[in-house]
C-alpha positions in Angstrom: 98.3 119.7 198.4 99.8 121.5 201.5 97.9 124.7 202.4 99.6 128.0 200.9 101.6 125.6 198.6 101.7 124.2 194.9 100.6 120.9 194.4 104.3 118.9 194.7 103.7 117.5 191.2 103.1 121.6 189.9 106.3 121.8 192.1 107.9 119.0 189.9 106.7 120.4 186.3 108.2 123.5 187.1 111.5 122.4 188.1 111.7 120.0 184.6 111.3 123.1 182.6 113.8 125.1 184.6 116.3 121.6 184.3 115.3 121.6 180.2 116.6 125.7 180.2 119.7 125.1 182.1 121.0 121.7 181.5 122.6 122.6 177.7 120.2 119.8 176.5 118.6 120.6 172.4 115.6 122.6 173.8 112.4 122.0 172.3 111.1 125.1 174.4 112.5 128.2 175.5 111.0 130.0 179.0 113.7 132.9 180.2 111.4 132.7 183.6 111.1 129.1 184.5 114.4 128.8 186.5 114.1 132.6 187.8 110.8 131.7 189.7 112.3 129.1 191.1 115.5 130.8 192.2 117.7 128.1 190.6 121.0 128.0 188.8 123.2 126.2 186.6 125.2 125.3 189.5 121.9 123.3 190.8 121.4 121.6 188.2 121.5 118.2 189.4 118.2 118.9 192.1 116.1 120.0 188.9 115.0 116.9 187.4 112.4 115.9 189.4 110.0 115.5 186.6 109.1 111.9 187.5 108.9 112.6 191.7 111.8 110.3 191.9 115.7 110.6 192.1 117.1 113.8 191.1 119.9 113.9 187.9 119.5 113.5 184.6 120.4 109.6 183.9 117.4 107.8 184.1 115.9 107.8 180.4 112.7 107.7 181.5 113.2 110.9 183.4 114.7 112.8 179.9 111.3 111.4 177.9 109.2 113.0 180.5 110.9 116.2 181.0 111.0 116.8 177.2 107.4 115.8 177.1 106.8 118.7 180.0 108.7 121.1 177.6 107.0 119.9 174.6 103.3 120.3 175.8 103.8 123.8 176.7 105.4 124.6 173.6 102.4 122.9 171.9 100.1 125.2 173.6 101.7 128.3 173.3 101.9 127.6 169.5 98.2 126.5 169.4 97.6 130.4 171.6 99.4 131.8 168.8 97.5 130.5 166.2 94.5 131.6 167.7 95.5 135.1 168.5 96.6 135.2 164.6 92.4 134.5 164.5 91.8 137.2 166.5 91.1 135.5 169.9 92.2 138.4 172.5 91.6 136.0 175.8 93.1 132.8 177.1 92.3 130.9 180.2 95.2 128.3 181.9 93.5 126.3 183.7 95.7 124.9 186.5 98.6 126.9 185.8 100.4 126.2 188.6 103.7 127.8 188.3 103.3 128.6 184.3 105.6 131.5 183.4 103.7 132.4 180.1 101.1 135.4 181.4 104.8 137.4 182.4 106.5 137.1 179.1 103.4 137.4 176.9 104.1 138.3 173.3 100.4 139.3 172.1 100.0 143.0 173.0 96.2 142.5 172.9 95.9 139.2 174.4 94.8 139.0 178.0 95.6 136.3 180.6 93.0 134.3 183.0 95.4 132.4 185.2 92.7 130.0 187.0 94.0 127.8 190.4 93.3 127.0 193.6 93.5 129.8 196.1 96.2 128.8 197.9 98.5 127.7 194.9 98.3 131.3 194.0 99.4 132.9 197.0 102.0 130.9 196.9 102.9 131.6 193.2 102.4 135.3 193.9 105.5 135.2 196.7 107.6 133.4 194.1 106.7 135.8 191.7 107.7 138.7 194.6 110.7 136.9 196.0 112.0 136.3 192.1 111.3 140.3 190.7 109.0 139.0 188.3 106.4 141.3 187.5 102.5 140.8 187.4 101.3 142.6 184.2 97.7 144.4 183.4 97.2 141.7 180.8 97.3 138.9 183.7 94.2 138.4 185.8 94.6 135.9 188.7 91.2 133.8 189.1 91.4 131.6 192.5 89.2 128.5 192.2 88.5 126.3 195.0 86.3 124.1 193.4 85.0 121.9 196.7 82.9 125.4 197.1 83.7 127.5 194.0 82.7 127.0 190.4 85.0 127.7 187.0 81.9 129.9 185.5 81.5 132.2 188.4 85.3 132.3 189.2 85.9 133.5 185.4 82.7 135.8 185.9 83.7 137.6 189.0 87.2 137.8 187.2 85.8 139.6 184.0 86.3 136.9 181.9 83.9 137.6 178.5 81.4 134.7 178.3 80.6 135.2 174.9 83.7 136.1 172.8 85.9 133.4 171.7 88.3 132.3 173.7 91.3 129.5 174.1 91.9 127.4 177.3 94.9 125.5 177.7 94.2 122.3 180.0 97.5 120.7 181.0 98.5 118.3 183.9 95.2 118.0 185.2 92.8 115.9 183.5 93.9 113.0 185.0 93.7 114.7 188.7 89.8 114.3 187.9 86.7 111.9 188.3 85.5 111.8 184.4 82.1 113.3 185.0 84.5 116.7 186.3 85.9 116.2 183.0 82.6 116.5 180.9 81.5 119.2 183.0 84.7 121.5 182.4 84.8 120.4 178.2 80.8 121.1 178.0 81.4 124.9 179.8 84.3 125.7 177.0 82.6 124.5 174.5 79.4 126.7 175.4 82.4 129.6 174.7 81.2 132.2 172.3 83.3 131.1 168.9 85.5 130.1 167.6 87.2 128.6 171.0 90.5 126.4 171.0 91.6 123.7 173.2 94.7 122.0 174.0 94.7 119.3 177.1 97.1 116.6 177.7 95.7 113.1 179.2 97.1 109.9 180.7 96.7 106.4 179.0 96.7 103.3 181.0 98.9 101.6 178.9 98.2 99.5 175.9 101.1 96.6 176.7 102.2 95.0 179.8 105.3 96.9 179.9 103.3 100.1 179.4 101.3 98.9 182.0 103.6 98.3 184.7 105.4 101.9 184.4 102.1 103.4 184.9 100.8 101.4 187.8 104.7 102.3 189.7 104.2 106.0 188.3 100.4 106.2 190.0 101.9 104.2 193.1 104.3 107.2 193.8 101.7 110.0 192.7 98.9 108.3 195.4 101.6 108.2 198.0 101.8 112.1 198.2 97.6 112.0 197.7 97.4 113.2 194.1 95.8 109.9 192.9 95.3 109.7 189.6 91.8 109.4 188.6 91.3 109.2 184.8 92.9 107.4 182.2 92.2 107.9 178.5 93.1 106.4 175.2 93.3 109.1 172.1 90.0 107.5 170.5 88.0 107.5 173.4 89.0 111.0 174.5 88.3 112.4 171.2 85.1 110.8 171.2 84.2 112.4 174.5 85.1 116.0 173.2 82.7 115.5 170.1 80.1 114.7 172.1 80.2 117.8 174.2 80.3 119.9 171.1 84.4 120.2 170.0 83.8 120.3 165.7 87.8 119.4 165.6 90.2 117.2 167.7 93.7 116.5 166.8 96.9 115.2 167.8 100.2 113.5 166.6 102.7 111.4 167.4 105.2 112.1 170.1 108.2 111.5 167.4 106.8 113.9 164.8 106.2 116.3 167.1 109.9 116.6 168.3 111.5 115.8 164.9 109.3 119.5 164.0 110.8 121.2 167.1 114.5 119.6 166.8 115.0 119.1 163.2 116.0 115.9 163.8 114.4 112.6 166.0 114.2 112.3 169.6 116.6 109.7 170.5 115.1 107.3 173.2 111.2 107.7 172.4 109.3 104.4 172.2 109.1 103.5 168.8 105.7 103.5 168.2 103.2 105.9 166.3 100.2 107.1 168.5 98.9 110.4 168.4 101.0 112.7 171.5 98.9 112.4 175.0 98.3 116.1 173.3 94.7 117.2 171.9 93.8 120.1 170.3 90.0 120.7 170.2 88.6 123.8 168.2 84.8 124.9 168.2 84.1 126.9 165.4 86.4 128.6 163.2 87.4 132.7 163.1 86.9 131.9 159.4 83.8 129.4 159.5 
């Protein structure tokens, strides 16, 4: 990451949900802010789709899968913050949340924002924000993590972040940024939330054929080259296994194809046709009702 910027694959998210708002494509997710903070148009359209860091435009097929993916995770989280609000959570922490539009068009009068990053990501966020007349409301609380001298717990402390009232965290675009023992240490510190606590996080599977395989390896190739190596790779079993063990009650997820049949009314075209659970978890401690 460049100092004062966003990581270039933040950079890259955030331009495949602007592509997914102005392109006329079936949207899966709706974000009024995602091509304002950017300072794009319709008339750009073909320099948005850089979901996959590669060639701008919309033809590769690979490229649509991932940018809907991009659009579906965040719909799946803002769905799963919904549901816990309904509960009566009133705080939720992004975790690496990059350019993430959703603490400035936040629906839940009572819900309150922890936006948590690194330092200089947010600075740079913050002009975007500036340069694009977005406002920063009360309800949104910036924490800036640097975490080769900070920690999440004192960041979210200093920030006045309640410790012991229940709480959601949405985790996406990261885990796989991380050595695994990073990754127990973060899921063992939400799980210690006061109850009930949510969690939805997206991982990265190696591949379970060749072909699967290959894409990665030429996917991590590009990512290493701009030194954001991928670090972590999952498979839905193992992960949920993980997640039990630091103290999640509930983990679930579904398949890519069901997902976007629910948001379109009708099936993806394109998806692999194959019925694993969505690179999508959502991991629940405790329950509002329990």
């Amino acid at each position: 990451m460049e100092t004062g910027r966003a990581s270039r694959t933040a950079l890259a998210t955030a331009y495949a949900r602007a592509y997914h708002q102005l392109s006329g494509e079936p949207r899966v997710f709706t974000d009024p802010l995602a091509a304002r903070i950017l300072g794009v148009t319709g008339e750009r359209i073909d320099e948005l789709d850089t979901a996959t860091l590669d060639r701008p435009g919309g033809q590769d097929p690979r490229q649509r899968i991932r940018r809907y993916f991009l659009a579906g995770r965040a719909r799946f989280a803002e769905d799963v913050v919904a549901r816990a609000v309904a509960e009566g959570i009133e705080q939720v922490v992004i975790l690496g949340a990059g350019l993430d539009t959703f603490g400035y068009r936040n629906p839940h009068a009572r819900l309150r924002v922890f936006e948590v990053d690194h330092p200089d990501t947010q600075g740079w966020k913050r002009d975007m924000l500036a340069q694009a007349g977005i406002e920063i409301p009360e309800s949104l609380t910036f924490v800036p993590v640097d975490f080769e001298t900070d920690t999440l717990a004192a960041g979210l402390a200093a920030a006045g972040f309640d410790r012991e009232r229940p709480a959601a965290f949405v985790w996406l675009g990261v885990v796989m940024y991380l050595t695994r023992p990073a990754i127990e240490d973060t899921l063992r510190f939400i799980a210690g939330q006061g109850q009930p606590v949510h969690l939805v996080l997206d991982y990265l599977s190696a591949g379970t054929t060749d072909e699967e395989r290959a894409s990665v390896r030429e996917r991590a190739e590009r990512i290493a080259a701009i030194n954001e190596p991928w670090l972590s790779y999952f498979e839905h079993e193992e992960l949920a296994e993980l997640l039990r063990s630091c103290g999640f009650d509930t983990v679930a997820a579904r398949p890519l194809a069901e997902l976007f049949t629910e948001y379109l009314g009708e099936p993806l075209s394109g998806l692999p046709a194959r019925t694993r659970p969505a690179p999508l978890v959502h991991a629940i401690r405790g329950r509002a009702d329990a």
